[in-house]
VOSE-214970 format. One line per field, with one value per atom (N, C-alpha, C): x, y, z; residue in one letter; atom name. Coordinates in pm, 1 decimal. Each point is the difference from the previous one (the first is absolute). Layout:
// VOSE-214970
X = X ... $
Y = Y ... $
Z = Z ... $
residuo = a ... $
atomo = CA ... $
END
This chain:
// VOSE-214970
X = 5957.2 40.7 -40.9 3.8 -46.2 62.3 80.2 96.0 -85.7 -11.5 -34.4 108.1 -28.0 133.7 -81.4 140.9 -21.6 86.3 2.7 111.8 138.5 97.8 70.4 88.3 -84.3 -17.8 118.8 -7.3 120.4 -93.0 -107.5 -35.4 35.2 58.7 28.2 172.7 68.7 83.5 -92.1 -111.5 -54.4 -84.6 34.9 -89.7 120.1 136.2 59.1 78.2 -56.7 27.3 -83.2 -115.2 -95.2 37.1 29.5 38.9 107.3 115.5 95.1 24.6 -97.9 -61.7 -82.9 -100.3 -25.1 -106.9 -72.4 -152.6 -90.0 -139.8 -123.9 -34.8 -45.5 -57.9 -97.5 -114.6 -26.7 -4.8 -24.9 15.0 -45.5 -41.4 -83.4 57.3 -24.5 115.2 -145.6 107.0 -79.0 22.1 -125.1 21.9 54.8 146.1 -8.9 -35.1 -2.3 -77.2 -165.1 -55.1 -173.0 -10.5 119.1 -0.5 -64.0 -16.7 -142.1 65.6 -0.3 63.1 -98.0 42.8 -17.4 -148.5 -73.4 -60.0 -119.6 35.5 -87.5 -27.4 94.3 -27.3 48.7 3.9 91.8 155.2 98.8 89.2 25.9 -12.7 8.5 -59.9 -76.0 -78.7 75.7 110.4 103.2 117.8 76.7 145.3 -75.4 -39.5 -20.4 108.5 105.6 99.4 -25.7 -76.3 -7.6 115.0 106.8 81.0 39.5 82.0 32.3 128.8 73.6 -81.6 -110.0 -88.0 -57.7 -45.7 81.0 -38.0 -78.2 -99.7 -136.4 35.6 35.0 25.0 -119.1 64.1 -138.8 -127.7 67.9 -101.6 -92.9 30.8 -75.2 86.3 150.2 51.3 73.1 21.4 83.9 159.2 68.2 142.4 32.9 49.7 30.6 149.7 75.3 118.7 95.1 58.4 54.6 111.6 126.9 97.2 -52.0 -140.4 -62.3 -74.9 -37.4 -93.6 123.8 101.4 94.8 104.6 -23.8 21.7 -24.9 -168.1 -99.2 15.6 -38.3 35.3 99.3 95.7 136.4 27.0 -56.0 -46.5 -73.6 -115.2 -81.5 94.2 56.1 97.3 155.6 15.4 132.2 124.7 -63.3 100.7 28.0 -91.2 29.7 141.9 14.6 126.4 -17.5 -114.1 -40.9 89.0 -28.7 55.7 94.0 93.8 106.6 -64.1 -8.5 -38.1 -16.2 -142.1 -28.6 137.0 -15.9 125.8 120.5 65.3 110.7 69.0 113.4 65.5 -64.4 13.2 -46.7 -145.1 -50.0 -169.4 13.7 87.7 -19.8 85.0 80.1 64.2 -123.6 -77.7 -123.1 -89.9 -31.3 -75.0 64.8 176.6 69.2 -10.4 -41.4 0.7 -154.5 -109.8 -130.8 -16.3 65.0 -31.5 22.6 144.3 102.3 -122.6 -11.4 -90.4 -110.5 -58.0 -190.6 84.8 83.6 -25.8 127.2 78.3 117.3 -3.0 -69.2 -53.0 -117.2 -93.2 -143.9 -38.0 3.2 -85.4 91.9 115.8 64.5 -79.6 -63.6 -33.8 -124.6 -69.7 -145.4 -17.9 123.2 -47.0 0.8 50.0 27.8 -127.3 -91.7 -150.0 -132.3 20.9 -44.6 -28.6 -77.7 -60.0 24.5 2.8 24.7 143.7 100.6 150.6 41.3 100.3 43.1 123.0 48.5 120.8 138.7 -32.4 112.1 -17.9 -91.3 -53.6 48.0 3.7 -36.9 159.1 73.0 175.0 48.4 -63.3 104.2 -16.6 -188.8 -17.8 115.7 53.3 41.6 164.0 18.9 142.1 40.7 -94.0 26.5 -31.3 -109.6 20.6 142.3 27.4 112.7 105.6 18.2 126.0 -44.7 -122.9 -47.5 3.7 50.1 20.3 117.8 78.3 161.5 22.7 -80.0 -1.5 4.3 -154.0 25.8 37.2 48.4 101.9 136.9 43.3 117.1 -31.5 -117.5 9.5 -35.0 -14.6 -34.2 118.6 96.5 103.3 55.0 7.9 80.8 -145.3 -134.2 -96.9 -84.7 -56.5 -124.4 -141.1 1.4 -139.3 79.7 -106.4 -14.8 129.2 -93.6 13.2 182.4 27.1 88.1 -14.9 6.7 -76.0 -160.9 -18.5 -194.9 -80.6 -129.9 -80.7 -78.6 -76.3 -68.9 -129.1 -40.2 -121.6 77.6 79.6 77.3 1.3 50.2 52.4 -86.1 -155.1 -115.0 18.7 -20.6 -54.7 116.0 94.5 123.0 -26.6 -31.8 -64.8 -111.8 -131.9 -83.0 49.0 81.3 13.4 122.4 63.9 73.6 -71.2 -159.6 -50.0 -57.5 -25.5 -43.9 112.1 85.4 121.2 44.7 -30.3 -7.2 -112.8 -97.9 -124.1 27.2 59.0 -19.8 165.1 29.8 133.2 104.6 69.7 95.2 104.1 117.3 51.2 85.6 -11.8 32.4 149.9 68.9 126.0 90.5 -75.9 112.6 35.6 -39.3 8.9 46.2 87.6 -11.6 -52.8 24.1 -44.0 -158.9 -23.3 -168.6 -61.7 70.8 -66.8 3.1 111.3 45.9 -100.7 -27.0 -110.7 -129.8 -39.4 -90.3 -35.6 51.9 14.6 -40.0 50.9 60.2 -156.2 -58.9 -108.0 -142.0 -8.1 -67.7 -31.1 94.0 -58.3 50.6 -60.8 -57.8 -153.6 -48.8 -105.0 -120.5 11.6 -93.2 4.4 95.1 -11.1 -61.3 17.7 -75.1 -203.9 13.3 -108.3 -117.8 46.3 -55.3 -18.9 124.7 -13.7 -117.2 4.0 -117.4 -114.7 -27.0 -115.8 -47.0 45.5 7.8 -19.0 47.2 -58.1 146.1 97.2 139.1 124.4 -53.6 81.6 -100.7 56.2 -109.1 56.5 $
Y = 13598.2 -137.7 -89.7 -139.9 -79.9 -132.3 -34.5 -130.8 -97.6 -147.5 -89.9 -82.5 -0.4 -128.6 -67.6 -139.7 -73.3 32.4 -8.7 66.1 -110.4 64.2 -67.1 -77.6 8.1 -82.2 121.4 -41.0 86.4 104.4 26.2 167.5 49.4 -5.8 66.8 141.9 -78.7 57.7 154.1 -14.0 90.7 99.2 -68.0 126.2 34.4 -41.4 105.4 59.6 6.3 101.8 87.1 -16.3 105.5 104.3 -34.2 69.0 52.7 -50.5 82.6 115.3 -35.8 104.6 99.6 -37.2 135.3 8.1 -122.7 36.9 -47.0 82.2 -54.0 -81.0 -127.7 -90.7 -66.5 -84.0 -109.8 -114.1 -110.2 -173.3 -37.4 -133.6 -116.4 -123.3 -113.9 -114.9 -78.4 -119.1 -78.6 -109.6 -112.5 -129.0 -109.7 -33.4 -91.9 -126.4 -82.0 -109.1 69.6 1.3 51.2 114.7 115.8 18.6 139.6 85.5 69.2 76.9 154.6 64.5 88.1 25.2 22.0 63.1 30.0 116.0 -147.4 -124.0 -57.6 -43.9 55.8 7.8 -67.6 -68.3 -161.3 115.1 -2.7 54.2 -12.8 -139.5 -30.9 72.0 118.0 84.0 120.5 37.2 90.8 -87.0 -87.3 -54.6 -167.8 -53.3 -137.4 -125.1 59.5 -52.4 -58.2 72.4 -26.3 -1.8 59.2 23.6 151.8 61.7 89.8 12.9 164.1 125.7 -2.0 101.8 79.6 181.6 55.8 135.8 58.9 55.3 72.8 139.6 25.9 172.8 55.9 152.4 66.6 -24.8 -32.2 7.8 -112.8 -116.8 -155.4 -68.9 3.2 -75.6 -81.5 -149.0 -66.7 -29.0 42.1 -83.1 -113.8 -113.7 -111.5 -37.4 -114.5 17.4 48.8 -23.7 101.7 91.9 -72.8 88.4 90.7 -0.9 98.5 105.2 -59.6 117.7 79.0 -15.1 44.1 120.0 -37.2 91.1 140.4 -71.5 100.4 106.6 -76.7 125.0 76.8 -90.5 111.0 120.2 -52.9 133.3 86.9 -28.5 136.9 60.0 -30.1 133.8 -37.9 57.8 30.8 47.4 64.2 105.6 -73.9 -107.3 -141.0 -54.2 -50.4 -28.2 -148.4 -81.5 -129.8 -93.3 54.8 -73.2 106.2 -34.1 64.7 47.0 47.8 136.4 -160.9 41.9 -111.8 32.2 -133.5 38.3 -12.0 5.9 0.2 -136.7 -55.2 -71.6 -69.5 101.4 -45.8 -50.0 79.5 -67.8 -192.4 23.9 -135.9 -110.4 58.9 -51.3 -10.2 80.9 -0.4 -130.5 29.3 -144.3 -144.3 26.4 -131.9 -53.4 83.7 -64.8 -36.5 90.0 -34.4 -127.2 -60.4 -83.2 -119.8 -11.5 -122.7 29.0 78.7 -12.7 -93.7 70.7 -119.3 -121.5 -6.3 -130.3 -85.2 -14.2 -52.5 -6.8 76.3 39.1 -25.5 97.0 -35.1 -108.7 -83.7 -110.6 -129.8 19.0 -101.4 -12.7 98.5 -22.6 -114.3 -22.9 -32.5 -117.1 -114.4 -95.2 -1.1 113.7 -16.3 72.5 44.7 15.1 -98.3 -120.8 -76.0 -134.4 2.8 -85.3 -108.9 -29.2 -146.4 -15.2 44.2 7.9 -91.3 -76.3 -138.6 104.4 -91.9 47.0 46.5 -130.5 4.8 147.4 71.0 60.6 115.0 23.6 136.2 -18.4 -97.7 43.8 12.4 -23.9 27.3 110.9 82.8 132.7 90.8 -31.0 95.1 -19.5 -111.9 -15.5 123.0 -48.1 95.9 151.5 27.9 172.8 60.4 -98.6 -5.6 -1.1 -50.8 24.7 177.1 -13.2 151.3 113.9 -30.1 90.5 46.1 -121.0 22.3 90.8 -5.0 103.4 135.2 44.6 110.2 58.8 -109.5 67.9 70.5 -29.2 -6.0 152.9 -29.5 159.3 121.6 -36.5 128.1 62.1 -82.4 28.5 116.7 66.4 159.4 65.3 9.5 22.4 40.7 82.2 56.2 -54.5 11.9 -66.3 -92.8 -60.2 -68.8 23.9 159.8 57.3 169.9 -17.9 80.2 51.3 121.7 89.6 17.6 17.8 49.9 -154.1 54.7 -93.8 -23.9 -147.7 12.7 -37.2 -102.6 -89.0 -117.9 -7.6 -161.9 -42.4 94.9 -0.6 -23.6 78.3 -78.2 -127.4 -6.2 -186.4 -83.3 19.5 -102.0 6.2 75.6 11.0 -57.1 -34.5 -62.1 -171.4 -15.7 -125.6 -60.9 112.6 -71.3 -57.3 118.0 -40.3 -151.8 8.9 -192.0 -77.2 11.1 -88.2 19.1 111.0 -14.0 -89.0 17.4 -56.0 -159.8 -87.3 -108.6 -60.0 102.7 -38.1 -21.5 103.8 -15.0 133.7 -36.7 93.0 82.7 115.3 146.5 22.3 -66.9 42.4 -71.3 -92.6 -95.1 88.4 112.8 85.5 140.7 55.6 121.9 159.7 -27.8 141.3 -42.0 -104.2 -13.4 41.4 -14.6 -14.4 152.6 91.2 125.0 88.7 -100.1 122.1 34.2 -157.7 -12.7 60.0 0.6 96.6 163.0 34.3 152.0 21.4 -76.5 15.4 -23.7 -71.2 -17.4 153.5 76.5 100.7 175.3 -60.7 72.8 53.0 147.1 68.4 -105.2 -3.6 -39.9 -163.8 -54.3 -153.5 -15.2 56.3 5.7 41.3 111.0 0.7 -130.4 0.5 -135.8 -138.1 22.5 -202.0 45.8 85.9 63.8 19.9 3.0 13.9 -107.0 -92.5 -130.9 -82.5 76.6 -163.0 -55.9 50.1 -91.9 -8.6 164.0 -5.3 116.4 51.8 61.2 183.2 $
Z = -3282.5 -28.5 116.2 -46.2 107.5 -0.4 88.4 -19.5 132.5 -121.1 80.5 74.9 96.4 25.9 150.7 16.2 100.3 119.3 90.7 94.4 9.5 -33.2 -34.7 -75.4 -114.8 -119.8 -109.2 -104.3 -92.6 -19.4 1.4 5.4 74.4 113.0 119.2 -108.2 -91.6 -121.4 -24.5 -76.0 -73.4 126.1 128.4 122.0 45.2 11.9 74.3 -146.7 -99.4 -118.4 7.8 34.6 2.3 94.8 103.1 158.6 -41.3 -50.2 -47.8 -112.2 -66.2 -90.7 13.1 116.9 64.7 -70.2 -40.2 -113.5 95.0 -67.2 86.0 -37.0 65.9 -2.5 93.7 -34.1 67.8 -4.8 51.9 15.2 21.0 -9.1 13.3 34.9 97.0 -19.0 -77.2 -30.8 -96.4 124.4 -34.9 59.3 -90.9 -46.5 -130.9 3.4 142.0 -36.1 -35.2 9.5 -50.4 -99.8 -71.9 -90.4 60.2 109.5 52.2 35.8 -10.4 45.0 146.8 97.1 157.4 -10.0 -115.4 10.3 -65.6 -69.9 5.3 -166.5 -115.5 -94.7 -64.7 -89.7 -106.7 -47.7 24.1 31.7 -192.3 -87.6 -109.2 -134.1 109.8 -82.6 -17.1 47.4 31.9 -129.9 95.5 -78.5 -15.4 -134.4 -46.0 27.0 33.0 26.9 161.8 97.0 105.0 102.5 -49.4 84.3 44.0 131.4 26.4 -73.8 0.4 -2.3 -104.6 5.2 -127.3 73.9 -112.7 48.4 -117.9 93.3 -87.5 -54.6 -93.3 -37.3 46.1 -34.4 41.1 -125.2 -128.3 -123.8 -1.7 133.3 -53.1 -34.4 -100.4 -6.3 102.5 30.8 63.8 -63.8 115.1 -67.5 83.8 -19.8 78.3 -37.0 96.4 10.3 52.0 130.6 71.6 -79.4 -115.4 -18.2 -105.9 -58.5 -83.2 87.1 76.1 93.3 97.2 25.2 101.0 -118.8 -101.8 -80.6 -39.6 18.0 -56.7 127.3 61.6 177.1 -16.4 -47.4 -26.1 -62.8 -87.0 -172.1 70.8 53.3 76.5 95.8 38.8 97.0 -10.0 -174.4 -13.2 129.8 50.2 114.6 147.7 -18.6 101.5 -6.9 -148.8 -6.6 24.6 -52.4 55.0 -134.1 -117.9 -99.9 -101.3 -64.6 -74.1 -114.0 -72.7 -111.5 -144.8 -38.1 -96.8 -119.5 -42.1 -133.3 43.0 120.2 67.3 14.7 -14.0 51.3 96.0 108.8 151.7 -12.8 -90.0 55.6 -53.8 -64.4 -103.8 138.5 84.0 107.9 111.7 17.9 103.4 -94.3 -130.1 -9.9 0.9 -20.4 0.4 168.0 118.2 102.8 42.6 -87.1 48.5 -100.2 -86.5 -43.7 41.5 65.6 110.3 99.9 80.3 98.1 -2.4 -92.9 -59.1 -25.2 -101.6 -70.7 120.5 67.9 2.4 185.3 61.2 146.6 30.0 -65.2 62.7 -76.7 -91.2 -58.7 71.7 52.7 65.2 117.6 83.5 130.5 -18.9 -96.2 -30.5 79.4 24.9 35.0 164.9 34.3 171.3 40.9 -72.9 4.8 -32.7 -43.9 -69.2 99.7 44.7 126.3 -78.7 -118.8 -52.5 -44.2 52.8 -24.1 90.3 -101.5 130.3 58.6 132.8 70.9 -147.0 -61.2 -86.5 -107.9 -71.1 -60.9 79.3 145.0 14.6 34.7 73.5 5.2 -137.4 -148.4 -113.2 -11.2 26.8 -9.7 87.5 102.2 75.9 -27.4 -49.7 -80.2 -115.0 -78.6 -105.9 37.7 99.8 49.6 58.6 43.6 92.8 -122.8 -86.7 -103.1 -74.2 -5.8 -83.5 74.3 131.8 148.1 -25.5 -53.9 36.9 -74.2 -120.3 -150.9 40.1 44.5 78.1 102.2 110.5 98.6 -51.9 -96.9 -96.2 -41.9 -75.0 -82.4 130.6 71.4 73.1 114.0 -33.7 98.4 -56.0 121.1 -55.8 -24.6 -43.0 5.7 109.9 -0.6 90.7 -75.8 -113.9 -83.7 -87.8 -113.2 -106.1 -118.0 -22.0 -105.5 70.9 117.2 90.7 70.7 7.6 118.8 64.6 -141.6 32.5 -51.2 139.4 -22.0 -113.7 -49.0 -132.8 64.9 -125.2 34.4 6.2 -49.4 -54.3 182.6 60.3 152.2 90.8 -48.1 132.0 -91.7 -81.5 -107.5 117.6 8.1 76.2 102.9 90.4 111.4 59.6 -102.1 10.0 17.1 -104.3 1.6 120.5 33.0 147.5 84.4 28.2 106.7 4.1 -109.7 -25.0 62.7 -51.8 24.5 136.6 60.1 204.4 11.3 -60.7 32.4 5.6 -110.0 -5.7 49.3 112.2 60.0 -114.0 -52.2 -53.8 95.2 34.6 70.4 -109.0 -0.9 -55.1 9.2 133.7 62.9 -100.3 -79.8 -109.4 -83.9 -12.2 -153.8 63.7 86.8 74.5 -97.7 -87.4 -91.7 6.3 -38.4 -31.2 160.3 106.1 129.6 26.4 -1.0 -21.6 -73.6 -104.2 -84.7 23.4 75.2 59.5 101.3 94.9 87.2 -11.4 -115.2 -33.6 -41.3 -61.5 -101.9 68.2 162.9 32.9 110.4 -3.4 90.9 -67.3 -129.4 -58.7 -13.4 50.7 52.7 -124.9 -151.6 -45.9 18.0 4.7 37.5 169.6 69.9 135.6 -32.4 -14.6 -53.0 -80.6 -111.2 -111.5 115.4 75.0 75.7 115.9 66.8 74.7 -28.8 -104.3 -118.7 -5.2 -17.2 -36.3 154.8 84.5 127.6 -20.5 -60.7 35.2 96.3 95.1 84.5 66.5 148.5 83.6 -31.9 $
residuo = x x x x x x x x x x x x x x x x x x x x x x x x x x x x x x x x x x x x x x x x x x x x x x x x x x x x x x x x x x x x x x x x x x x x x x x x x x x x x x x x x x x x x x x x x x x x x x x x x x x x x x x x x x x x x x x x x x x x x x x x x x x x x x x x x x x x x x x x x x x x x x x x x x x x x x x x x x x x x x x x x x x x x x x x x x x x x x x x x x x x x x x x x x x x x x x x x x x x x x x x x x x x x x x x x x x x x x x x x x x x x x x x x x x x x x x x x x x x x x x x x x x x x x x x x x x x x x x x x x x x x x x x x x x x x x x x x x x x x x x x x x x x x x x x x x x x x x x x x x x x x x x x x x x x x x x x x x x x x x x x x x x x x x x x x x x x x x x x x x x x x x x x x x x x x x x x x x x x x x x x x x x x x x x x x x x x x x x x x x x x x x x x x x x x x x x x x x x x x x x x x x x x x x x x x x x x x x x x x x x x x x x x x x x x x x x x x x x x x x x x x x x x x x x x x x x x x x x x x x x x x x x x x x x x x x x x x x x x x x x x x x x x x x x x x x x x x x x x x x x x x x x x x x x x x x x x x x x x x x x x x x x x x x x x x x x x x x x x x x x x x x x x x x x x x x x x x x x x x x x x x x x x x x x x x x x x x x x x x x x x x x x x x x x x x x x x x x x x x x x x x x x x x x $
atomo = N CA C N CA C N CA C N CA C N CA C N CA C N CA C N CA C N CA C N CA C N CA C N CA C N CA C N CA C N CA C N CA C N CA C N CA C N CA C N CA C N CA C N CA C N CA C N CA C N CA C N CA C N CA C N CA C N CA C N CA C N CA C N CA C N CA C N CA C N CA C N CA C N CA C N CA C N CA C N CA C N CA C N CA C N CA C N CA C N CA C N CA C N CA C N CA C N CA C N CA C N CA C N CA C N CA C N CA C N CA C N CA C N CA C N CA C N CA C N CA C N CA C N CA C N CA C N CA C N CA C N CA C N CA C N CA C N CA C N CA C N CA C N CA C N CA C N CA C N CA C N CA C N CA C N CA C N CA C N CA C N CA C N CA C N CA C N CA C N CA C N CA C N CA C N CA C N CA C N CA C N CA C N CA C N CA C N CA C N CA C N CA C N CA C N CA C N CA C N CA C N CA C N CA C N CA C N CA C N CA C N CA C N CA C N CA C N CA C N CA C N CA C N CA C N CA C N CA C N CA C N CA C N CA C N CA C N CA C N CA C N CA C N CA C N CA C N CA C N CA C N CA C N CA C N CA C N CA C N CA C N CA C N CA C N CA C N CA C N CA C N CA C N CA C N CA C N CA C N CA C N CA C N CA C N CA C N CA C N CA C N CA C N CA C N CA C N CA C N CA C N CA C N CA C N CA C N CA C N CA C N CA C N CA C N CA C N CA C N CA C N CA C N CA C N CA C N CA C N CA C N CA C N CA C N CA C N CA C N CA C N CA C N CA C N CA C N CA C N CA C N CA C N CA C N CA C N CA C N CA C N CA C N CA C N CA C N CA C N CA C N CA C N CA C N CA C N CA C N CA C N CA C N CA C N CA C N CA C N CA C N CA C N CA C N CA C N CA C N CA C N CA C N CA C $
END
């Protein structure tokens, strides 16, 4: 398999699934302003969509989408324990949080990336993260993960998107479970790995 990503960016979700899963792989970063991935090639010729992730099966096919591709990782190494048993309750609880995540978290951040975002634009963005924070500081109390004890994918996906929110100065300490988890999740052997991979920490 072969996952494209940007360093940093929400593929960073579907690489420390890989690492935690324990599959072989290799990578490519993409450049998304120019569409080119490192090696020089129209990246659009891969995912038309032009955005990161896209992971290459071994057959040629692409899957794109992080909470579909973080899945798929999952399914290949049942004994990981990355996602809850298809058909289950729980799995349907693992997609009720990869879905809040994408739609309700990561599409909120868009404008505090958006070089054309007025002042006013990017404090409502961080308003409303900040109420969708409170959401999940809430559910995770009494919690070690998401989903309870064991780690998922849902758990790097939340993870990815904290780091944004350090990134564009939002302080963590407002939410103590979210800062707590953060913590817990960042020194984890495959999350060390992936950000190292990546040029995100030494």
């Amino acid at each position: 398999m072969k996952l494209f990503l940007t360093p940093g960016a929400c593929s960073l979700s579907p690489h420390i699934a890989l690492r935690e899963a324990g599959l072989p792989f290799d990578f490519e970063q993409v450049d998304l302003k120019t569409k080119t991935t490192k090696s020089g090639a129209d990246y659009r010729q891969v995912n038309p969509k032009g955005a990161v992730p896209a992971l290459q099966l071994d057959n040629g096919q692409v899957l794109t989408e992080g909470p579909a591709i973080v899945q798929y990782i999952a399914d290949q190494k049942p004994a990981a324990k990355l996602a809850p048993a298809a058909g289950t309750l729980e799995r349907y609880r693992l997609q009720e949080w990869l879905n809040y995540i994408c739609s309700e978290l990561h599409k909120t951040f868009v404008p505090l990336f958006n070089p054309a975002s007025t002042e006013d634009q990017k404090q409502a963005a961080k308003t409303m993260i900040g109420a969708r924070f409170d959401h999940v500081n809430k559910s995770l109390a009494g919690k070690q993960y998401l989903l309870g004890e064991g780690f998922t994918v849902a758990d790097g996906y939340l993870f990815v998107i904290l780091t944004w929110a350090k990134h564009v100065g939002m302080d963590l300490s407002r939410w103590p479970e979210l800062n707590s988890f953060f913590d817990r999740i960042f020194k984890r052997d495959a999350v060390q790995s992936a950000m190292k991979a990546e040029g995100l920490i030494k």
